[in-house]
N, C-alpha and C positions, 0 to 999 in steps of 0.2 A: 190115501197114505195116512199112517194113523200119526200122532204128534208128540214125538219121545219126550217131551216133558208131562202129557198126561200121563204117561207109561210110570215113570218114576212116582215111589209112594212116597208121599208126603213123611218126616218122622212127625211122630204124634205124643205131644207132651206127657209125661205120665210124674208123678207124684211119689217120694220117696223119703221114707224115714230115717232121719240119720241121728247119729248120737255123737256131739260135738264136746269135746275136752278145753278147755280153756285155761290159758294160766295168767298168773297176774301182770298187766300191765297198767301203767299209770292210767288216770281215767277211765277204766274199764266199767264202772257204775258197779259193781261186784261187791259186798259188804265186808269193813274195813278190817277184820282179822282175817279171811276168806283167802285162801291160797290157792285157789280155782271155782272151776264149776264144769257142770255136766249143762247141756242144751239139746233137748229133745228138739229136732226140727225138723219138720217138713218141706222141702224144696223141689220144684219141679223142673224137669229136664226130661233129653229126649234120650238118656239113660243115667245110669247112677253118678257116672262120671262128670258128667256136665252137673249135674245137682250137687257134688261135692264139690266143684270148682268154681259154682255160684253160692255158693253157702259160704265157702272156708273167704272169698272175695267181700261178700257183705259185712262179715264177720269183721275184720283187716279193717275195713271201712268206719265202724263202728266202736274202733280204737277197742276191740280185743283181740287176743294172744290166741287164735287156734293151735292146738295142740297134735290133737288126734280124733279123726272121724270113723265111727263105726256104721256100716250101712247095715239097714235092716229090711230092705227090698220095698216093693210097691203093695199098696191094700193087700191086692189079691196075693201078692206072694206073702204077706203076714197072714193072711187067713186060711192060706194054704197050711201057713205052720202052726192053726191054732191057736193064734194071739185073739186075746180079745180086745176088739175095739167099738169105743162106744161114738154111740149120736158126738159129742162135742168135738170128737179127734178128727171123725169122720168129715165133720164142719170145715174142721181145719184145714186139713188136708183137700178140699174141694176148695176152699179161698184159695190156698197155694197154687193151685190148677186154674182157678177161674181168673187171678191176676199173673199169673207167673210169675211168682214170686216166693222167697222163703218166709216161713214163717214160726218164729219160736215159742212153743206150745208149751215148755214147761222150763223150768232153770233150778236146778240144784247148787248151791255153793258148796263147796266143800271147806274143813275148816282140821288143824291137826287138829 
């Protein structure tokens, strides 16, 4: 008799580009005329949803303001659409998978 839990697949972490909005909150570390920012980051989950619900969590944690997240899919679905991505993202995004964990790869402030 075979053993219905080896039947069951494991889900399998996969690694996901998001692009996080922020607004201002007290403490935010954000530079002091800065009326947000943009946060390129990579988080890993066992789909986009979990990775945005671990992202927008750490984020909260970190005493900033998420706003609005933009998903931009997994490696292979970015190189499916012709993004280029080089060796350091690439990095990136493998630390994000090899700790499970997010990881914020770039920060834009915005400013009027």
């Amino acid at each position: 008799m075979s053993d219905p839990k080896k039947a069951e697949k494991k889900s399998r972490q996969q690694v996901f580009t998001l692009l996080v909005q922020i607004g201002r909150k007290e403490g935010d570390g954000l530079p002091e005329k800065a009326t947000g920012a943009a946060l390129m980051c990579f988080a890993s989950g066992v789909d986009e949803a979990e990775a945005v619900r671990e992202t927008v969590a750490i984020l909260k944690q970190a005493d900033t303001n998420p706003l609005d997240v933009t998903g931009y899919g997994t490696l292979t679905e970015r190189e499916e659409e012709g993004h280029e991505i080089d060796d350091e993202e690439r990095a990136l995004m493998q630390r994000a998978l090899d700790e499970n964990s997010v990881i914020i790869a770039q920060m834009t402030p915005f400013f009027d």
